[in-house]
Backbone as CSV, one residue per row, in Angstrom:
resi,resn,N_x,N_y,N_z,CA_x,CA_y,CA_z,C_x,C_y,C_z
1,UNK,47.697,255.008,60.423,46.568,255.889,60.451,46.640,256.890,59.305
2,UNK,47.922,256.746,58.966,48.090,258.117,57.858,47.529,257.478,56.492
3,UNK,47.912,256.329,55.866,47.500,255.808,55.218,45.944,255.635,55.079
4,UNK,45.066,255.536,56.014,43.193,255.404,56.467,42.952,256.890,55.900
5,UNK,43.740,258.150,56.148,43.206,259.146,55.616,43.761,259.493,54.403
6,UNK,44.650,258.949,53.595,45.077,259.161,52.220,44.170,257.948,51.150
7,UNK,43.870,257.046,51.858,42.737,256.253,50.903,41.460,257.112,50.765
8,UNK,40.883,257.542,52.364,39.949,258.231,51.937,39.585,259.645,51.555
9,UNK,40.965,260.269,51.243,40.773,261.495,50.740,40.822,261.100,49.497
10,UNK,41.232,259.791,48.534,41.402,259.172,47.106,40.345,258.914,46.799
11,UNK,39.436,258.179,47.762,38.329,257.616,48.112,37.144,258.958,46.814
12,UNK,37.257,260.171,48.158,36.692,260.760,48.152,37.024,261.660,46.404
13,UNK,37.737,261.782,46.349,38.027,262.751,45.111,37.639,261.926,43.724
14,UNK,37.812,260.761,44.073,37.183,259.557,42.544,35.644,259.907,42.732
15,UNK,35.145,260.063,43.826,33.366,260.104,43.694,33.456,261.996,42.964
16,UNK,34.069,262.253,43.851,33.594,263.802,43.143,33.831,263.877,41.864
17,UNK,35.213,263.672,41.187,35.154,263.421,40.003,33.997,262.703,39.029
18,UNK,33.911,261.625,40.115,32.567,260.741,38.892,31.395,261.589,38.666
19,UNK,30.942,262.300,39.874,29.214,263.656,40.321,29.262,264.065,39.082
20,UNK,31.070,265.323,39.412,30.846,265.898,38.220,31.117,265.695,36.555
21,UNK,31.568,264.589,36.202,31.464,263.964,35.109,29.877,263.854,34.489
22,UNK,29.194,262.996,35.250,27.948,262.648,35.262,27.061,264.548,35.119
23,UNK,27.623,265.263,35.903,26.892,266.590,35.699,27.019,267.237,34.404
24,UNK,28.108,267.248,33.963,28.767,267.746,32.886,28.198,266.861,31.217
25,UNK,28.246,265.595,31.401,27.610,264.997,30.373,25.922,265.321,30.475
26,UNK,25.534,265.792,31.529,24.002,266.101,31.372,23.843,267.752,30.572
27,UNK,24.703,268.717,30.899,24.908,269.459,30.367,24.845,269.454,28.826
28,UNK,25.706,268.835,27.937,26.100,268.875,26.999,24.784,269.058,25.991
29,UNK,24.974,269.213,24.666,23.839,269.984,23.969,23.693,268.371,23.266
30,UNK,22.222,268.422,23.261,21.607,266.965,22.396,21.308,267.254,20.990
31,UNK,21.873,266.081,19.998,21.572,266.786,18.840,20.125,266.789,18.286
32,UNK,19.780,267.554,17.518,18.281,268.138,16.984,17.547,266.868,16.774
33,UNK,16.393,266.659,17.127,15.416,265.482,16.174,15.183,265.802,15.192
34,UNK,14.994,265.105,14.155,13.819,265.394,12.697,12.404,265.657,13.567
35,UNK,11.980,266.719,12.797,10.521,267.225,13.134,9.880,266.993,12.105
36,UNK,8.620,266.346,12.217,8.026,265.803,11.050,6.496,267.394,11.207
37,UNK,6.186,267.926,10.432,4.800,268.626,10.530,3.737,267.592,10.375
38,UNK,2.573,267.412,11.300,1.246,267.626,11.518,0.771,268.433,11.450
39,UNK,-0.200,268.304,10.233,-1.199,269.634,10.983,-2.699,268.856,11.667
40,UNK,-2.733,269.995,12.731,-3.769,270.041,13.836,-5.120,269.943,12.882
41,UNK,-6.174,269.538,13.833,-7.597,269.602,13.146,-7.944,271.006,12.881
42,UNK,-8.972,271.690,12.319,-9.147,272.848,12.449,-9.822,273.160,12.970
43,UNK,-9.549,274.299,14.018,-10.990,274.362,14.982,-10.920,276.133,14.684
44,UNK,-12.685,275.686,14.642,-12.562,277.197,13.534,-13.057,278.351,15.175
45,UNK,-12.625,279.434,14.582,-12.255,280.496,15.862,-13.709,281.341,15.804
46,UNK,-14.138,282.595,14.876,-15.706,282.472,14.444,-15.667,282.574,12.870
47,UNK,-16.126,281.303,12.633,-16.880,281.285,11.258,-17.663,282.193,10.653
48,UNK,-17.237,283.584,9.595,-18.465,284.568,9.439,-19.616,283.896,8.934
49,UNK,-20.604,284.405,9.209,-22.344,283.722,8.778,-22.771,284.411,7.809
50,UNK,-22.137,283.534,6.557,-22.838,284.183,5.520,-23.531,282.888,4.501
51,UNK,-24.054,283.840,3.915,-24.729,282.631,2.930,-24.005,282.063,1.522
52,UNK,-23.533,282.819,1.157,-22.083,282.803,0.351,-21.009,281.586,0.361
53,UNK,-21.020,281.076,1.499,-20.035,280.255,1.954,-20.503,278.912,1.527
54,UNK,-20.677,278.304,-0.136,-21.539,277.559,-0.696,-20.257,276.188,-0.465
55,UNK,-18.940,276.090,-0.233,-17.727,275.158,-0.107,-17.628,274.603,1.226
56,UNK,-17.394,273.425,0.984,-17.120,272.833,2.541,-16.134,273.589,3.404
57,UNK,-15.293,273.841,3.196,-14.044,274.578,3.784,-14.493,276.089,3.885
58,UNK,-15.453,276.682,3.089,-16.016,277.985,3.689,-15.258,279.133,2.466
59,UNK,-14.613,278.217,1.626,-13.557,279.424,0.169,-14.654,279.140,-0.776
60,UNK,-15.043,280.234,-1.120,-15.975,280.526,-2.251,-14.558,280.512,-3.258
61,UNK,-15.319,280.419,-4.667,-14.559,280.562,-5.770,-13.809,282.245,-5.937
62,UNK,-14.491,283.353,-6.053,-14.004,284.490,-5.691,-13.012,284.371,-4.552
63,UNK,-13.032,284.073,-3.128,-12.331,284.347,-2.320,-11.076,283.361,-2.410
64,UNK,-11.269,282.181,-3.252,-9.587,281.233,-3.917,-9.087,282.266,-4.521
65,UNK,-9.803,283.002,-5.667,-9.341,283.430,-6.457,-8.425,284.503,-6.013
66,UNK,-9.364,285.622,-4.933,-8.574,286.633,-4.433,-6.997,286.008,-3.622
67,UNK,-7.533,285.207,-3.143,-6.147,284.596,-2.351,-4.592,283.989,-3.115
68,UNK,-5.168,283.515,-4.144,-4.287,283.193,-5.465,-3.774,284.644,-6.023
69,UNK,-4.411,285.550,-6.091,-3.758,287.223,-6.997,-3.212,287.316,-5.457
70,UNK,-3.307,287.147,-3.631,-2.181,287.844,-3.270,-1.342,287.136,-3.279
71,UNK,-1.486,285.453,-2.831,0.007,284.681,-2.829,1.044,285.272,-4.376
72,UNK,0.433,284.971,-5.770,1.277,285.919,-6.976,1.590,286.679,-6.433
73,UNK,0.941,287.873,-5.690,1.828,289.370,-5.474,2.587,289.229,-4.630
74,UNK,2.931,288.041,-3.798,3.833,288.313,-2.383,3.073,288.927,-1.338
75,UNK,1.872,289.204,-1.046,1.349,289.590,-0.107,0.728,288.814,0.591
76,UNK,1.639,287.739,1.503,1.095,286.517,2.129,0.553,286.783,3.303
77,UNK,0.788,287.850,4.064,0.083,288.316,5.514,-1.447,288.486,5.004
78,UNK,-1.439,289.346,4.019,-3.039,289.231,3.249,-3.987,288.369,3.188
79,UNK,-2.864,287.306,2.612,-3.569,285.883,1.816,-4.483,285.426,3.335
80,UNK,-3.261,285.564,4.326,-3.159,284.680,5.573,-4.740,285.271,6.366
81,UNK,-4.372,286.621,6.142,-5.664,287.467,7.104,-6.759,287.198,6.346
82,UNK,-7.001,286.882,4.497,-8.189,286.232,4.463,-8.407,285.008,4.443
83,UNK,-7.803,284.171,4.129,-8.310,283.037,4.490,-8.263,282.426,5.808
84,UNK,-8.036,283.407,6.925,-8.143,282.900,7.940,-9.842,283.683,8.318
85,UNK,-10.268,284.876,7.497,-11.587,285.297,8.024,-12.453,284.273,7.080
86,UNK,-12.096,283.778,6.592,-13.099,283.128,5.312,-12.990,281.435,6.009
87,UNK,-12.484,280.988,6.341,-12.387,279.631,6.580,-12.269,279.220,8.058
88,UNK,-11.882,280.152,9.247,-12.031,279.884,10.501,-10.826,279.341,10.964
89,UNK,-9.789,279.542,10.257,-8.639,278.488,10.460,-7.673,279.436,11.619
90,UNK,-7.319,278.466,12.364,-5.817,279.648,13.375,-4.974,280.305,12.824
91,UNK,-4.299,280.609,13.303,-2.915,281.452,12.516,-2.123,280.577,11.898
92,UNK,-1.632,279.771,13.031,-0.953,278.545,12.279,-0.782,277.944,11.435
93,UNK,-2.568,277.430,11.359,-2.648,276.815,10.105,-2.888,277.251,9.240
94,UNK,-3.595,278.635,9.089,-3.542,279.294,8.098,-2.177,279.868,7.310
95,UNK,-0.960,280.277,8.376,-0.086,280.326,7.559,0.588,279.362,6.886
96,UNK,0.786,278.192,7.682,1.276,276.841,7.134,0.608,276.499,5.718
97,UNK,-1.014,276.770,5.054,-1.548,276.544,4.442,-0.978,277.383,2.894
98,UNK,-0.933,278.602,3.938,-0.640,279.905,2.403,0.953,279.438,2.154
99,UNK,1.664,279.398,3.034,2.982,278.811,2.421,3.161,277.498,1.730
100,UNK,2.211,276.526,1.633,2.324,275.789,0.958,1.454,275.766,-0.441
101,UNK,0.769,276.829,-0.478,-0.719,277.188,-1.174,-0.477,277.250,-3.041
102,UNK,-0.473,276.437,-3.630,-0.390,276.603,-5.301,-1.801,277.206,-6.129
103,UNK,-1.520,278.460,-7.030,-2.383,279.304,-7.710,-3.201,278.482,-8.231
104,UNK,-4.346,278.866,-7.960,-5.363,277.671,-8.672,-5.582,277.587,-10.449
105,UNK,-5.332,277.031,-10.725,-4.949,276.247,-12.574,-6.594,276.602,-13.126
106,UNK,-7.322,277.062,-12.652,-8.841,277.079,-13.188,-8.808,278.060,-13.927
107,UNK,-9.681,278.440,-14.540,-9.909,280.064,-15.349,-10.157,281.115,-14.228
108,UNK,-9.184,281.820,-14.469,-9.172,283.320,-13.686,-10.798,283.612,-13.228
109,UNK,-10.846,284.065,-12.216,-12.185,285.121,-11.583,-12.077,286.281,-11.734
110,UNK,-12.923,286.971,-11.766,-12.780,288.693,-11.854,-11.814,289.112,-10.694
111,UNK,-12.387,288.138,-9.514,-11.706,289.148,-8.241,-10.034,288.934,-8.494
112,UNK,-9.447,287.652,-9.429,-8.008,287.162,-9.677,-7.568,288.482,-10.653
113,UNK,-8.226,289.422,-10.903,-7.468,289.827,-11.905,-6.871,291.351,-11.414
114,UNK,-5.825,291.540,-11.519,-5.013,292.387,-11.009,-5.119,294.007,-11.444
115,UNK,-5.067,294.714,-10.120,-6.045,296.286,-11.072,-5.065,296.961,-11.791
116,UNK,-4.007,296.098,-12.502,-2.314,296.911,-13.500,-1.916,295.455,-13.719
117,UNK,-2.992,294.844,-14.808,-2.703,293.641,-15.587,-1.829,294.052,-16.570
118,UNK,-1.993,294.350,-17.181,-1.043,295.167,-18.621,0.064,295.382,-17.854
119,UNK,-0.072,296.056,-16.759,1.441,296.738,-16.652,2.047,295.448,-16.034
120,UNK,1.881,294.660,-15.672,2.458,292.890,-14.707,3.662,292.454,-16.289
121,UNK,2.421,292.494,-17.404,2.625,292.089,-18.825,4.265,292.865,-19.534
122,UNK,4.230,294.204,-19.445,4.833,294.858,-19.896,6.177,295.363,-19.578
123,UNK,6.110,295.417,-18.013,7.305,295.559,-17.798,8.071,294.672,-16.677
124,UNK,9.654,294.404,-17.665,10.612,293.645,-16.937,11.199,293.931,-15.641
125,UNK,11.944,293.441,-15.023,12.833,293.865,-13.787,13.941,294.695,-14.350
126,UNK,14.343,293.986,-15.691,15.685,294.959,-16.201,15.324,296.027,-17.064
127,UNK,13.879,295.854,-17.850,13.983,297.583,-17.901,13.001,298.426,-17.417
128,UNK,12.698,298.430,-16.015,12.233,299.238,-15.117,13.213,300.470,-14.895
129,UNK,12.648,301.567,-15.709,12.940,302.554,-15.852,11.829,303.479,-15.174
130,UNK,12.065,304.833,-14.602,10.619,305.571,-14.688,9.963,305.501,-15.697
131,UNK,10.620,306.043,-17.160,9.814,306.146,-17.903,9.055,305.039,-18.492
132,UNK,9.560,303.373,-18.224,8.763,302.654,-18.611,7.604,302.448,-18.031
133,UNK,7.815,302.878,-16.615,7.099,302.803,-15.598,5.196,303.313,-16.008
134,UNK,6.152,304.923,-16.236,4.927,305.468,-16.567,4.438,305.517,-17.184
135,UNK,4.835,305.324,-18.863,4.168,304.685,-19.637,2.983,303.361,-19.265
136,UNK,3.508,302.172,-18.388,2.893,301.452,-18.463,1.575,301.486,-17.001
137,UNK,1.616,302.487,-16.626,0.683,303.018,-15.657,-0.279,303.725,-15.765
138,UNK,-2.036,303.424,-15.215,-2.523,304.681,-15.559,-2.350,306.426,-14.936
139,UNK,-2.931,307.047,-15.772,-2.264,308.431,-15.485,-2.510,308.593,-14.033
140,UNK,-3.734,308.286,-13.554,-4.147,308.327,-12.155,-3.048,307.989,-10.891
141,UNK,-2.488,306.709,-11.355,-1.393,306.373,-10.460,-0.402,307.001,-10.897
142,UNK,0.157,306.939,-11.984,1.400,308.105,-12.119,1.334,309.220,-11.204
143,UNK,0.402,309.877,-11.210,-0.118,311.116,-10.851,0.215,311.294,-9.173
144,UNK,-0.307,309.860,-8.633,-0.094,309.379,-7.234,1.252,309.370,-7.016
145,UNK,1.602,308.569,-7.749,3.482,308.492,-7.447,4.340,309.698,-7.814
146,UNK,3.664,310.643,-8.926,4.578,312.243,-8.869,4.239,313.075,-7.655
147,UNK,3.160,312.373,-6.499,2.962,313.349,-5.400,3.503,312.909,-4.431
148,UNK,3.681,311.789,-3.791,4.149,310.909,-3.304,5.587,311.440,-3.149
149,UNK,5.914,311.106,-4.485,7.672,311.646,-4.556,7.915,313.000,-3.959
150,UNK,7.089,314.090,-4.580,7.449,315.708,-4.337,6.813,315.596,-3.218
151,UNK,6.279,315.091,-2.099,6.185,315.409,-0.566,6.967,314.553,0.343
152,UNK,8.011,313.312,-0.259,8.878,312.958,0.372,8.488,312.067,1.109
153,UNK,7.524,310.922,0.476,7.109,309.755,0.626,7.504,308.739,0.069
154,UNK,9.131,308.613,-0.149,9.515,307.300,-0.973,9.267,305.905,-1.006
155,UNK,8.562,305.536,0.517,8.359,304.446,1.274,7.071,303.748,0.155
156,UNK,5.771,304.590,0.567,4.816,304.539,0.165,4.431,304.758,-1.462
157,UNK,5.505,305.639,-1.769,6.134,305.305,-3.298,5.917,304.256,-4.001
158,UNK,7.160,303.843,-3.351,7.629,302.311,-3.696,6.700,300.847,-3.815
159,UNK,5.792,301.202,-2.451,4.868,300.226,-2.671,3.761,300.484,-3.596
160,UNK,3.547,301.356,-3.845,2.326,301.831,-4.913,3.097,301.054,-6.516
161,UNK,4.415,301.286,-6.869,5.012,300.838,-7.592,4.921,298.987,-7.640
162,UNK,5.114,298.746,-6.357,5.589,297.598,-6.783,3.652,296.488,-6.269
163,UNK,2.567,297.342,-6.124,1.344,297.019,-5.886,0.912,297.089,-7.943
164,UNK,1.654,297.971,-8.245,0.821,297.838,-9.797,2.037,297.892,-10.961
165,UNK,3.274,297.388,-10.872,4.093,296.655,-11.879,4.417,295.553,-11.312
166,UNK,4.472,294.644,-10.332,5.112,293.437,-10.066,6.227,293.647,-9.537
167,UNK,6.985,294.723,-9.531,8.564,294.630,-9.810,8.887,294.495,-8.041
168,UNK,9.954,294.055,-8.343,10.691,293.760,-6.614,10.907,295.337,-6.007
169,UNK,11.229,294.610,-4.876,11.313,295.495,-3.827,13.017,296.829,-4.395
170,UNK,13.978,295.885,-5.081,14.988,296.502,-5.297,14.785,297.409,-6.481
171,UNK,13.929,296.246,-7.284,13.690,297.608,-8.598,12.868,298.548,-8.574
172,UNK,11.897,298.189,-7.867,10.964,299.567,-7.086,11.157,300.980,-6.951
173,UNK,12.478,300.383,-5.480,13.357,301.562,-5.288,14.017,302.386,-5.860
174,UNK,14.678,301.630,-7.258,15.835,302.119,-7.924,14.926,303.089,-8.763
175,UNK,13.675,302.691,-9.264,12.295,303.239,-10.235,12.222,304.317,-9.081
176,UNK,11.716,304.633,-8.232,11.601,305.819,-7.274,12.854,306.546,-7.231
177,UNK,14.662,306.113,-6.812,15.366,307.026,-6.496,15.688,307.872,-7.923
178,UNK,14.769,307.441,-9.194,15.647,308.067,-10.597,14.440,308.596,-11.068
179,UNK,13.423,308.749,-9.983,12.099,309.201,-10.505,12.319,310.360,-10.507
180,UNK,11.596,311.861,-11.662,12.060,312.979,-11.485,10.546,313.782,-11.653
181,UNK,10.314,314.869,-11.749,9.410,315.280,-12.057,8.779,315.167,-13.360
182,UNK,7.480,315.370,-13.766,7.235,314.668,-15.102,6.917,316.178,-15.397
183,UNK,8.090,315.990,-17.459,8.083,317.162,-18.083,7.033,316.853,-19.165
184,UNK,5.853,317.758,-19.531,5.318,317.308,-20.164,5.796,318.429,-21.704
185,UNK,6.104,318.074,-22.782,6.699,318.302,-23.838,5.799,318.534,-25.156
């Protein structure tokens, strides 16, 4: 009789073992699929009603154009917020679109042209200096960024800087922390 209960306590411990084997391999992490992108149809959210909208897709030549000067500037939330009011497109696809989006090769539009063209032209990342700065700025914005600075707005500084030279976010900063008051001589 002793033997009837040592088989089936053996019995018993091979099944439990097998449960949790079987539990444990369900556990385990599956490796990643390849994800291929589709994009979805577009189902437009509201189409503005204008008369303007002479393109199948609803991008006037001006509004490529504007969208092309923000993808150049890095201002892709922009790009994204207009061509998603201009074309009806979701978020999705509208961002999927601007991240894949190449500057259009045509002759510039007025609206493509940047309001500190010269200054895009003129100055480098390495010699972004204030003073090149301001040289290559009109006085108006200089003027903005010497107030900016003396009320302790470096933030908003910076982007005014880097909205009308091109320059990155790092050289921006470095152009603002060596910015001083302007001596006029």
């Amino acid at each position: 009789m002793d033997i009837v209960w040592v088989v089936g306590i053996v019995i018993a411990l091979i099944v439990v073992v097998i449960i949790l084997n079987a539990a444990f391999k369900g556990m385990r992490p599956k490796a990643p699929q390849a994800q291929v992108y589709t994009p979805t149809a577009a189902t437009p959210r509201s189409a503005p009603a204008t008369s303007a909208m002479s393109t199948v897709s609803g991008l006037t030549p001006p509004v490529i154009a504007e969208i092309d000067r923000l993808v150049a500037a890095g201002q892709k939330i922009n790009a994204i917020k207009m061509l998603r009011d201009h074309s009806g497109l979701g978020l999705k696809d509208a961002k999927d679109r601007i991240e894949h989006w190449s500057v259009s090769t045509t002759a510039p539009h007025l609206a493509a042209v940047s309001n500190a063209g010269a200054a895009y032209s003129s100055i480098t990342p390495a010699a972004a200096t204030p003073s090149s700065v301001r040289a290559a700025l009109p006085a108006s914005v200089v003027a903005e960024i010497d107030r900016l600075v003396a009320e302790g707005q470096p933030i908003v500084a910076i982007k005014l800087v880097r909205e009308h030279t091109g320059l990155g976010l790092k050289e921006s900063k470095n152009v603002i922390d060596a910015w001083g008051p302007h001596r006029i001589r």
